[in-house]
C-alpha positions in Angstrom: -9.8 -18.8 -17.1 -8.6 -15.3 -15.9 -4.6 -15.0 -16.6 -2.3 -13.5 -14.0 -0.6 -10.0 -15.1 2.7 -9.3 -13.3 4.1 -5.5 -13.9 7.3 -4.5 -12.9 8.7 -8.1 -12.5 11.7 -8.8 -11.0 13.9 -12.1 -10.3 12.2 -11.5 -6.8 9.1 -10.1 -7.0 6.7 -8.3 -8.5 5.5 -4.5 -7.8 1.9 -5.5 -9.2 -0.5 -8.9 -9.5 -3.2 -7.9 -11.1 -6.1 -11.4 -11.1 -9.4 -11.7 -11.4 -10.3 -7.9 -10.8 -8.2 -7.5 -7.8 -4.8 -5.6 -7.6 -2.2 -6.8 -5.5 1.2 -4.3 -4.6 4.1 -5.1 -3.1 4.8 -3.8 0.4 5.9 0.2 -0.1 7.9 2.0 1.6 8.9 5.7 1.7 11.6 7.7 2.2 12.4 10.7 5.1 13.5 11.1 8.3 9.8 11.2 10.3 7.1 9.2 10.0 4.8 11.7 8.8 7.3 11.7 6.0 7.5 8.6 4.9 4.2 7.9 5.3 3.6 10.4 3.1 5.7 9.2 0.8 4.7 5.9 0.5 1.2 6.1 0.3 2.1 8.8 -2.9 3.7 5.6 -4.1 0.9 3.7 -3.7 -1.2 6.3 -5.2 1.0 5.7 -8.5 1.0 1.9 -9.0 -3.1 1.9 -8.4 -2.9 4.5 -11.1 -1.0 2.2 -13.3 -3.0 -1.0 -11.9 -6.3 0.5 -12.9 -7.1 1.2 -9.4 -7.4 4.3 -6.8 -7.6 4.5 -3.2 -11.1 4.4 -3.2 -11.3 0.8 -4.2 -8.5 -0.6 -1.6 -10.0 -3.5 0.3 -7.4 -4.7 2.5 -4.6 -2.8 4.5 -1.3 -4.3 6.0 0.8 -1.8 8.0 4.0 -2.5 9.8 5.8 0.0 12.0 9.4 -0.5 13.1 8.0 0.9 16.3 4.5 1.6 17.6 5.1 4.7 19.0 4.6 6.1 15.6 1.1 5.0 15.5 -0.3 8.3 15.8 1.5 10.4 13.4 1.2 7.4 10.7 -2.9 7.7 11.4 -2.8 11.5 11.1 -1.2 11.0 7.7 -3.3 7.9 6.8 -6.7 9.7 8.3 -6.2 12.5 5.9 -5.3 10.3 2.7 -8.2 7.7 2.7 -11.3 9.4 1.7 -14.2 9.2 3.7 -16.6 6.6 3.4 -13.3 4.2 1.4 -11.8 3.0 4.5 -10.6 -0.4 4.1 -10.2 -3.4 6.3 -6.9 -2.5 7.8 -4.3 -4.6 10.0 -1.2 -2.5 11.7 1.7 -4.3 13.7 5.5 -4.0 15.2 7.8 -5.7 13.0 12.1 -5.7 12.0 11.6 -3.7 8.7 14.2 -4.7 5.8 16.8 -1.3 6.4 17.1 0.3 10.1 16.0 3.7 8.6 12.4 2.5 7.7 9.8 3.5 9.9 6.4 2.4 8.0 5.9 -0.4 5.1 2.2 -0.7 3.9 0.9 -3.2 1.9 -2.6 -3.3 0.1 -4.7 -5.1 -2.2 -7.5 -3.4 -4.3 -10.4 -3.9 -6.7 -9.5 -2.9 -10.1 -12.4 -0.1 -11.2 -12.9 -1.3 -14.7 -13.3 -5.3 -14.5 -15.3 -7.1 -16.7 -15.0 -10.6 -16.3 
C-alpha cells in the first residue's frame, strides 16, 4: 500500500501531499500590489514546492484559480500564458471568490504528477 508523505505540516494543513505519484499543494498565493504581481509571484512559489515535491510545471494536471475579482482575468492569463509551457497546459478551473486577506488578488491551487514514480 502507497503511504501518504506530508511536507511542511502544520496543525492546519499541509503545503504538500505527495500519494500515489501525484503531488498535491496547498492553495498559493503571492504577494504585490497588481495582479500581474502576484501572479507572478505565486506561480514562482509553486515553481519551488514542485521542485521540492519531485515535480515541475510540465507535469501539473489540474488547475484551481480564484480571483477576488474577475476583472483581473486578463492580466492573470498574460502572466499564466507565458509560464505554462506549451504543449503542458493543464485542465484548469478559474472563479470569483472572498479570498482569506482583502489584499489578495489571485490564489492558485494545483495538483501534479510526480516525474520519477515507480510504483
Amino acid at each position: 500500500m502507497t503511504s501518504i508523505e506530508r511536507i511542511h505540516t502544520g496543525a492546519r494543513m499541509s503545503k504538500i501531499i505527495k500519494y500515489g505519484g501525484l503531488v498535491y499543494l496547498c492553495g498559493q498565493v503571492g504577494s504585490g500590489d497588481t495582479i500581474a504581481d502576484q501572479t507572478r509571484d505565486c506561480l514562482a512559489r509553486i515553481d519551488a514546492l514542485l521542485k521540492e515535491a519531485g515535480s515541475s510545471r510540465e507535469h501539473i494536471l489540474q488547475a484551481t484559480v480564484w480571483l477576488s475579482d474577475m476583472a483581473d482575468f486578463a492580466g492573470m492569463n498574460a502572466i499564466w500564458d507565458a509560464w505554462v509551457p506549451e504543449g503542458h497546459a493543464p485542465a484548469r478551473a478559474c472563479g470569483e471568490v472572498k479570498l482569506a486577506r482583502r489584499e489578495l488578488k489571485v490564489e492558485i491551487i494545483v495538483c501534479a504528477a510526480e516525474v520519477n514514480f515507480v510504483n
